[in-house]
N, C-alpha and C positions, 0 to 999 in steps of 0.2 A: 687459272682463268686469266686472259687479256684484256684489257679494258681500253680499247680506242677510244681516245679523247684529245683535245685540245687543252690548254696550261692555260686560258682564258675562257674557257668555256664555263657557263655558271651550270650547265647542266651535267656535266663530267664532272666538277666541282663536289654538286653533290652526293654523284655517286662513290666519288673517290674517297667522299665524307662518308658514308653512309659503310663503306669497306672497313673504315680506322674503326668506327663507331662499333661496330662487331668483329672486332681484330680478323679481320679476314684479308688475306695479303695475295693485290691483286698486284700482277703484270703491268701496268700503265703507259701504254704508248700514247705520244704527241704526236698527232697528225692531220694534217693537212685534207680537211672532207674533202673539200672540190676537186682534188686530183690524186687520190687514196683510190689506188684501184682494190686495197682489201675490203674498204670501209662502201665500196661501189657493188663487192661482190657480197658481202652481207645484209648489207641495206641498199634498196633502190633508191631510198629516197635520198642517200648521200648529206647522209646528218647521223652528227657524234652527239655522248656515249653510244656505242657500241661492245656488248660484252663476247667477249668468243670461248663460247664453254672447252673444257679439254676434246669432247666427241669433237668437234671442228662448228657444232651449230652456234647459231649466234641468237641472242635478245638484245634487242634495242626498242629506244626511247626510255627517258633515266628513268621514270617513272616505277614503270614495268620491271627494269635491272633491278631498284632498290626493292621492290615488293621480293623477288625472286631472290636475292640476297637475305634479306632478311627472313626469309623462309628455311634458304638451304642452313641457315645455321638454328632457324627458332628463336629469333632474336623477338625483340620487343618493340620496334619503334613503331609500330604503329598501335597506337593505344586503342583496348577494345571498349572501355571504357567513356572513350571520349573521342570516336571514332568518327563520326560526321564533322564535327568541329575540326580537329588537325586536320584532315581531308579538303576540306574546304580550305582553311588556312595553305595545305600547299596547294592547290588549285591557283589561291591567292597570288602567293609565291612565283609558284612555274611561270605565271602571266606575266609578275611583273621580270621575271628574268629574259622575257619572249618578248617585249616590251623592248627592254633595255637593250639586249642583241639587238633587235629590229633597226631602235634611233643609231646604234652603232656601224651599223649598215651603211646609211642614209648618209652618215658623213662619208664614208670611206668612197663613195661612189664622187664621181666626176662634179664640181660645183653645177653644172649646167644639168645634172640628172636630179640633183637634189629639190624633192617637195617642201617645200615650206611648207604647207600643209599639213604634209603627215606628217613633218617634224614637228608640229607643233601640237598636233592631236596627240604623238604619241610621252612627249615629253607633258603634258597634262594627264594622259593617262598615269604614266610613272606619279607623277605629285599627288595625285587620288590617292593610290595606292598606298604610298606610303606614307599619305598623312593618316587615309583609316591603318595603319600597323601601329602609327603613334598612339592614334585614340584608344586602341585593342591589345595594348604590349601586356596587359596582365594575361591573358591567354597565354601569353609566352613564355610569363616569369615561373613556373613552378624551375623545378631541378633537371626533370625527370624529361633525358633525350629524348625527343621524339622526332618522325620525317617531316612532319610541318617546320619543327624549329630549324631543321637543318636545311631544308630547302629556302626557307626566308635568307639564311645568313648565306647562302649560297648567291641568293639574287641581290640579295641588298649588297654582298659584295662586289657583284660584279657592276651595279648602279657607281656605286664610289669609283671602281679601278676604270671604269671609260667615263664619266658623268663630271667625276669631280666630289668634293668631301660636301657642296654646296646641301648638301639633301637633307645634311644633317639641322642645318636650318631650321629653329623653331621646333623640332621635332626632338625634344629630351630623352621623352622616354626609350626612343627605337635605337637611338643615339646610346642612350647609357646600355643598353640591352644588346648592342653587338659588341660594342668596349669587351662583355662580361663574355661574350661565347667567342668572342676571339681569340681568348685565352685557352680554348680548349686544344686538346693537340688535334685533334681531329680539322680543327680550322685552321690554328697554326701550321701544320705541314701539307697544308695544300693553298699556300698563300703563294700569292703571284711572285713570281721572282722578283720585281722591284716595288716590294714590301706593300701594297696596297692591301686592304682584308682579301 
C-alpha cells in the first residue's frame, strides 16, 4: 500500500502514526496536493493522505485510512469500551489540526490577502482548544494507544512546528503529556526533519 502525503502534514502524520502503531509498512510518498496529478486522479478534492490500495483504488481522508487500517489488521485503537469519548476527543483533534493548517495558510498568502479577522478567530480557536486538552489531559494519560491520542499529538504537533513552542504556555499538563508520547517511535520517526514534534 501507498500513502500520499506531505512531511508537514498533521493529517498524514497521523496516518503514518497510525501504520508504526500496527507495524504495518506503508510506501509513503511526499507530495505536493495542488499539482499531484496522482493525488488529482484519486481524490477530486486534491487533499492528502491519500492511501492507494495494491487493486489500484484508493481511501482518503485520514480519518477513514486509519479506521480501514486498523481493520485490515484487527488492531485495537479504537477503544470499544470508551468509544464516544476517544471519538469525540479526535473529532477534537482533527479540528484543531484543520484550524492550525488553515492559520498556516493565511500567512503564506500575499500580506495584502491576509484577514486579520480570520487570523484572529482562528488563532482563538486554536487557544480554546487547547487549553480544554489541558483541563482534559487525564482522558489522555492511561497507557493504552488509542486514535484519539494519536491524532491530538499529531495536531498539537503540527500547532508547535508552524505556531511556535508559545502554546505551551500555562498549559502543564498537555505540555508534560506530549514530552511523554514523543518518546514513542511511532512519534519519533515521523518527526519533521528539522526536529520539531
Amino acid at each position: 500500500m501507498r500513502l500520499l502525503t506531505a512531511i508537514a502534514s498533521p493529517f498524514g502524520r497521523k496516518v503514518s502514526m497510525v501504520a508504526r502503531e500496527l507495524n504495518l509498512q506503508l510506501t509513503e510518498e511526499n507530495v505536493d496536493a495542488q499539482v499531484s496529478e496522482e493525488v488529482h486522479a484519486h481524490n477530486p478534492l486534491r487533499q492528502i493522505p491519500v492511501l492507494v490500495l495494491s487493486d489500484g483504488s484508493a481511501v482518503y481522508d485520514s480519518d477513514v485510512i486509519c479506521r480501514v487500517l486498523n481493520d485490515y489488521v484487527g488492531g485495537d485503537l479504537y477503544p470499544k469500551d470508551a468509544e464516544r469519548g476517544a471519538l469525540t476527543r479526535l473529532a477534537l483533534a482533527d479540528g484543531l489540526a484543520e484550524t492550525s493548517v488553515a492559520l498556516n495558510n493565511i500567512y503564506r498568502l500575499p500580506e495584502a490577502e491576509q484577514s486579520a479577522t480570520l487570523m484572529e478567530r482562528y488563532r482563538a480557536r486554536i487557544a480554546r482548544v487547547l487549553d480544554h486538552m489541558d483541563a482534559t489531559i487525564e482522558a489522555l494519560s492511561n497507557p493504552v494507544v488509542s486514535i484519539d491520542k494519536i491524532a491530538t499529538a499529531a495536531a498539537v504537533g503540527h500547532v508547535d512546528l508552524r505556531h511556535g513552542a508559545a502554546w505551551r504556555d500555562g498549559r502543564p499538563g498537555l505540555s508534560r503529556w506530549i514530552d511523554r508520547v514523543a518518546e514513542r517511535p511511532s512519534m519519533a520517526d515521523t518527526r519533521h526533519p528539522d526536529g520539531r514534534f
